[in-house]
C-alpha positions as CSV (number, residue, x, y, z in Angstrom):
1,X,115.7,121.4,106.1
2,X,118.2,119.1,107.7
3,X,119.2,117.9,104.2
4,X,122.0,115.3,104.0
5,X,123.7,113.3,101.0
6,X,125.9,110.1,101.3
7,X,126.8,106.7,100.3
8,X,124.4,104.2,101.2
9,X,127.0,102.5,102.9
10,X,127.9,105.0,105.1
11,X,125.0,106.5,105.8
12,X,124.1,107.4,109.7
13,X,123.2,104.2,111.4
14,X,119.1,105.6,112.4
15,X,119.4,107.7,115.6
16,X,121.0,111.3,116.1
17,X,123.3,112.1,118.8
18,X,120.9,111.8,121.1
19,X,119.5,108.7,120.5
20,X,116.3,109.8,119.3
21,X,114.2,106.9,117.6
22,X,112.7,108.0,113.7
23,X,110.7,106.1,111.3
24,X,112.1,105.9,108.1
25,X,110.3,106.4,104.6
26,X,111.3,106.0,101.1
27,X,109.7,108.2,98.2
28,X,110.7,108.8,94.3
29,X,108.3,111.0,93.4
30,X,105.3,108.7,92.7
31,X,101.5,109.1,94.3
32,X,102.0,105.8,96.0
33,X,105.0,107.1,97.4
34,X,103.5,110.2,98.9
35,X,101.1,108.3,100.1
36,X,103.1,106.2,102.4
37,X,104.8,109.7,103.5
38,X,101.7,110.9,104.4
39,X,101.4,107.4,106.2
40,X,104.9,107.8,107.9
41,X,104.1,111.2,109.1
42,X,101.1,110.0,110.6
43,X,102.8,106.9,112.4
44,X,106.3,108.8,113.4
45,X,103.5,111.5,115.2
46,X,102.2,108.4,116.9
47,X,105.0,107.1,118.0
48,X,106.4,110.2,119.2
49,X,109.6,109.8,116.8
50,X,111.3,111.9,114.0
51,X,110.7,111.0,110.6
52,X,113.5,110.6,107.5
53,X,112.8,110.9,104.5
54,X,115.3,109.3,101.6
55,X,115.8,109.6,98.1
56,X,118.0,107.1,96.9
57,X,119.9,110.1,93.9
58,X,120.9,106.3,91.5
59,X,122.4,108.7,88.7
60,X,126.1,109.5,90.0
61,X,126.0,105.8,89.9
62,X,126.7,106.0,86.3
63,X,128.8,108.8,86.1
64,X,126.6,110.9,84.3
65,X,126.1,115.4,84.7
66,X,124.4,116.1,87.3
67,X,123.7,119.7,86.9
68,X,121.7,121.6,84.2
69,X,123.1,122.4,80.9
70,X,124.9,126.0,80.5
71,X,121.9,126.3,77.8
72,X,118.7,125.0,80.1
73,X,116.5,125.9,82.5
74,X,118.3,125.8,86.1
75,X,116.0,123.4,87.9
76,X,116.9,120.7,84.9
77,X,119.7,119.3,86.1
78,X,119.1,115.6,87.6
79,X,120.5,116.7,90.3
80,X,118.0,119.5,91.2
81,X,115.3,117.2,89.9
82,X,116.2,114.8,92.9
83,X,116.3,117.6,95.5
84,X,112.6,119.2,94.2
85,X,111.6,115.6,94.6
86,X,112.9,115.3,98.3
87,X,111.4,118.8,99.0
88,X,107.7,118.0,97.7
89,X,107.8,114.8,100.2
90,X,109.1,116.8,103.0
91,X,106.6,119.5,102.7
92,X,103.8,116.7,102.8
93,X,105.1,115.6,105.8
94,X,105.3,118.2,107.4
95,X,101.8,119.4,106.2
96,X,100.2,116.2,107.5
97,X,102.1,115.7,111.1
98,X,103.1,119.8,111.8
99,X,104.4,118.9,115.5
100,X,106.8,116.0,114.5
101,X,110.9,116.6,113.2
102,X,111.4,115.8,109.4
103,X,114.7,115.6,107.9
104,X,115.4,115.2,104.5
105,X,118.0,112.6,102.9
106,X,119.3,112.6,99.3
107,X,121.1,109.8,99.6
108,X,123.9,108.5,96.1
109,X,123.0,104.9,95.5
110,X,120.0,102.3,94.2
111,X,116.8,102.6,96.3
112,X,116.9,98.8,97.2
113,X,120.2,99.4,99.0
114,X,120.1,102.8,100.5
115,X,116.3,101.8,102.2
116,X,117.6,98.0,103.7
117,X,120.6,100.0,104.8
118,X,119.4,103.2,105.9
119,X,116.4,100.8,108.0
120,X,119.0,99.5,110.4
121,X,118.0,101.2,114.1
122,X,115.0,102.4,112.5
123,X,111.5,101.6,114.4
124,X,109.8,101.5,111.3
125,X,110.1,101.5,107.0
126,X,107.5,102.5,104.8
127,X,107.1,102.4,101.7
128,X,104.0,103.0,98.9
129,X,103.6,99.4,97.0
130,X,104.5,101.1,93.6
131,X,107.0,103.3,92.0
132,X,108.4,105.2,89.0
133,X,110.3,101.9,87.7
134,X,110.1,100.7,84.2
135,X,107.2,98.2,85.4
136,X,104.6,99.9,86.4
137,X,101.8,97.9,85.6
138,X,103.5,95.2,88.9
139,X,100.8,94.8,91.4
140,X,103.5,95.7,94.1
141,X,106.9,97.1,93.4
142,X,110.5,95.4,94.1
143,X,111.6,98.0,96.8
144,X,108.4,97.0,98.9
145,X,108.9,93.2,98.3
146,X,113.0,93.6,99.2
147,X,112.4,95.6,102.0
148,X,110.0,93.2,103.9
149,X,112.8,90.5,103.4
150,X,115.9,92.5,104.5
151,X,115.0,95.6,105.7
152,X,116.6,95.6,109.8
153,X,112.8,96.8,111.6
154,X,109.4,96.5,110.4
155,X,108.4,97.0,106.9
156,X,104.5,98.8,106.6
157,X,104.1,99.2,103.1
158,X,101.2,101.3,101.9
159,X,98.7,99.6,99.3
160,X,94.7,99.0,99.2
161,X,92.3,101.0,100.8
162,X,93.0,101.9,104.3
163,X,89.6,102.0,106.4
164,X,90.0,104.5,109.4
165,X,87.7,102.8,111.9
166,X,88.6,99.6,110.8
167,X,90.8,97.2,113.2
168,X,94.4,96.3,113.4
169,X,94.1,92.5,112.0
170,X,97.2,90.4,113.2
171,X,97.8,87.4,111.5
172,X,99.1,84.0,114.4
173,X,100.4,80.8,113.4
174,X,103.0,80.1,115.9
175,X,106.3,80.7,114.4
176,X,109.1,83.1,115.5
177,X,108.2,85.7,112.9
178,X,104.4,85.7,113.4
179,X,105.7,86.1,117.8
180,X,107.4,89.5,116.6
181,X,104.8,90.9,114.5
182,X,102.2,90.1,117.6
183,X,103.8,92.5,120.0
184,X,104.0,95.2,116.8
185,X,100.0,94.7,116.3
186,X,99.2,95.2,120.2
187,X,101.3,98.7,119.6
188,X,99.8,100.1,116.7
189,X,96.3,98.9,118.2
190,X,97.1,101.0,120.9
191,X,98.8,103.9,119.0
192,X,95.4,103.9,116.5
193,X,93.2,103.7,119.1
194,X,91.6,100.8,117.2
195,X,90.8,97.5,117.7
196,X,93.0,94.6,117.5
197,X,91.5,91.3,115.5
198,X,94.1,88.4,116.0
199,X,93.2,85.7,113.0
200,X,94.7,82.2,113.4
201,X,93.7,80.1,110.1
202,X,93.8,76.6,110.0
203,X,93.2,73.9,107.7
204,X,92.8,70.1,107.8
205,X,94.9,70.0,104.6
206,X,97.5,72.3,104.0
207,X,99.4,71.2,101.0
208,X,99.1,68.1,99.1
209,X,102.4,67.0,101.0
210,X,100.8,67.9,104.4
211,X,100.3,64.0,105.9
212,X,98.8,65.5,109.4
213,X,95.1,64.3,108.6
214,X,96.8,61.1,108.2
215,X,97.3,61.2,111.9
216,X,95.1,63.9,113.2
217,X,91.4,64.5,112.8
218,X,90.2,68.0,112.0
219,X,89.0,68.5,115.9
220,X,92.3,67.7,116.9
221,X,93.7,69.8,114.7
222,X,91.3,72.9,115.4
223,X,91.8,72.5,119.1
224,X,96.0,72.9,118.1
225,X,95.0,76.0,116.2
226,X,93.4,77.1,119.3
227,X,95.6,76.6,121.7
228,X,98.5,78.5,119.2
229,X,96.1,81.3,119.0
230,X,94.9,81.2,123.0
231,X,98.9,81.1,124.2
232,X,100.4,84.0,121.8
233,X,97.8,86.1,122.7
234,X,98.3,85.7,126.4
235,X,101.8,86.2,126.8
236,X,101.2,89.4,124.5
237,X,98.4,90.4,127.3
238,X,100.9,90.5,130.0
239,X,103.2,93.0,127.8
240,X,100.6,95.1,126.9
241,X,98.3,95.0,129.7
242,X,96.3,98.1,128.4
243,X,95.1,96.7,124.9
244,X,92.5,93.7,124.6
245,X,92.6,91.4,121.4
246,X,89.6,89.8,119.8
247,X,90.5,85.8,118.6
248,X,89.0,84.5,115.9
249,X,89.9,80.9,114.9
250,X,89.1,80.5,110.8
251,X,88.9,77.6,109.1
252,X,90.8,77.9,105.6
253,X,93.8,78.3,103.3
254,X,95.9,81.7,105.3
255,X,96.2,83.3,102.5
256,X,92.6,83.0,101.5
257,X,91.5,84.0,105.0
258,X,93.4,86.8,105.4
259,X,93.1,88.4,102.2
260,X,89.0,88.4,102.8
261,X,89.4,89.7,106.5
262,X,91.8,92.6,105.3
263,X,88.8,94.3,103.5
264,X,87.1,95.6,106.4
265,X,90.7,96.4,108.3
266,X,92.9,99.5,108.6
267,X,96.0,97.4,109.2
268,X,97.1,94.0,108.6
269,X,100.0,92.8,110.7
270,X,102.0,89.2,109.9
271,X,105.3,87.8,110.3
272,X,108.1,87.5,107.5
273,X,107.5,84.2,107.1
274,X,105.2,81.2,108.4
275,X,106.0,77.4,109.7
276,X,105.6,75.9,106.2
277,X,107.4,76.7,102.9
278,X,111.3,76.2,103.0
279,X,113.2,77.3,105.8
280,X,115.5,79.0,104.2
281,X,113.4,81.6,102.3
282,X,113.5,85.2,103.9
283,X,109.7,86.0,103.1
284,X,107.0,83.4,103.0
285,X,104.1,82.8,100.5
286,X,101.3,84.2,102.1
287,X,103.0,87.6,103.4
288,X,104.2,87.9,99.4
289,X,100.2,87.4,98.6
290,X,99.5,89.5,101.3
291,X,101.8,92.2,99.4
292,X,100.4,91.6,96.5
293,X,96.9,91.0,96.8
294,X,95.6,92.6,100.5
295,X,92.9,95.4,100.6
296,X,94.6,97.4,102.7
297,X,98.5,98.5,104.1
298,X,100.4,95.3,105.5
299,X,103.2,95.6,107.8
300,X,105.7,92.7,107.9
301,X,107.7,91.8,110.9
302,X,110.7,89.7,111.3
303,X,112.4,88.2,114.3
304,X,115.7,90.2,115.3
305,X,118.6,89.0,113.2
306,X,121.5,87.0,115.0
């Protein structure tokens, strides 16, 4: 089954000897996490990529037994409970996408770790939005939250209600992150066969900080808008010659906008973080209520790391 088990730390850097590219996926056992391994079947088969799954084993963290008692049932042992968990989400992998290679990992160390470090040469993470933790009642879990701040590729994590013939819905506002996830949305347009929505929201009013009405009227600030949207979506065209985008320029908050729009989507796509907020946080406001709040899966994309 191409089972391995290591350190988080040292664990194979994403591609085989062959340089073959994979999309990685994360499970514990949960629904929501066979439900993004379903997901990741489905978009390493697109992609034409192997897929990984990983098990983060936490217990010989804390130098507990790991195999079943001389006076249990075999399978009882943690450590056989962690392998039976790997195995189920294998099996649904390879029940859902047939024709694509799936490896298993049962990797020793804490989910949050393993997945940000095991991500690095990855094309893709994903990840349901909930898990097994002690706070299951969260909207959307730590792991997926982490990951879409540090993870080294593209985080989709797998929430809402995905509609099948609804579009791709890219999120634009000009900065470096929101660039990145542009050119993912014209690939997973392409890779869905669906169509790609590319929202720009704008406001007069921002924040109660924002002083740009003081000098700008709204026109001028909706023809700015425009021209963000018009100009990211024309150097994408000439990248991706094959896939047309439909612009829609939305008055209102981001976060309001998109959250309504993702109702009707399959997709939404958006970067990290935004031109607002403070600079130094890794993941911005509206991609966390995005996380949180959207209808459907969201994948967040970040600028290559220096």
């Amino acid at each position: 089954m191409g089972r391995s088990e290591g350190r988080a730390g040292t664990a194979e850097t994403g591609t085989d000897g062959g340089g073959s590219p994979f999309v990685l996926v994360g499970t514990d056992g949960s629904p929501a996490a066979l439900g993004a391994v379903e997901t990741a079947a489905r978009e390493a088969g697109q992609r034409g990529a192997r897929l990984v799954v990983a098990h983060a084993f936490i217990w010989p963290l804390f130098s507990v037994g790991l195999e079943p008692s001389l006076y249990g049932p075999t399978e009882s042992g943690l450590r056989r409970q962690a392998q039976i968990v790997l195995d189920t989400a294998v099996a649904r992998a390879r029940a859902v996408a047939p024709g694509t290679e799936v490896s298993g990992e049962l990797i020793s160390g804490e989910p949050l770790v393993v997945l940000a470090t095991r991500s690095r040469g990855a094309e893709l993470v994903v990840v349901g939005s909930r898990g097994t933790g002690a706070f299951g009642a969260l909207v959307v879990g730590s792991v997926a939250v982490h990951l879409a701040a540090h993870a080294e590729c593209p985080v989709l994590v797998v929430r809402g209600r995905e509609d099948p013939y609804g579009p791709v819905l890219l999120a634009v506002d000009g900065s470096p992150d929101s660039d990145a996830a542009v050119d993912f949305a014209f690939e997973e347009a392409r890779a869905r066969r669906a169509e790609l929505v590319a929202v720009h929201a704008w406001t007069a009013r921002s924040g109660p900080g924002d002083l740009t009405p003081l000098f700008h009227g709204a026109e001028e600030v909706h023809a700015e808008a425009g021209r963000v949207l018009d100009a990211a979506l024309a150097r994408a065209a000439e990248r991706h010659p094959g896939t047309k985008a439909e612009a829609r320029l939305l008055r209102g908050k981001p976060r309001e906008v998109l959250l309504e729009e993702s109702a009707n989507a399959q997709l939404v796509v958006m970067g990290a973080r935004g031109r607002g907020g403070f600079t130094g946080l890794l993941l911005g406001s509206v991609s966390q209520a995005l996380l949180h709040h959207a209808h459907c899966p969201v994948a967040v994309v970040r600028t290559a790391r220096g």
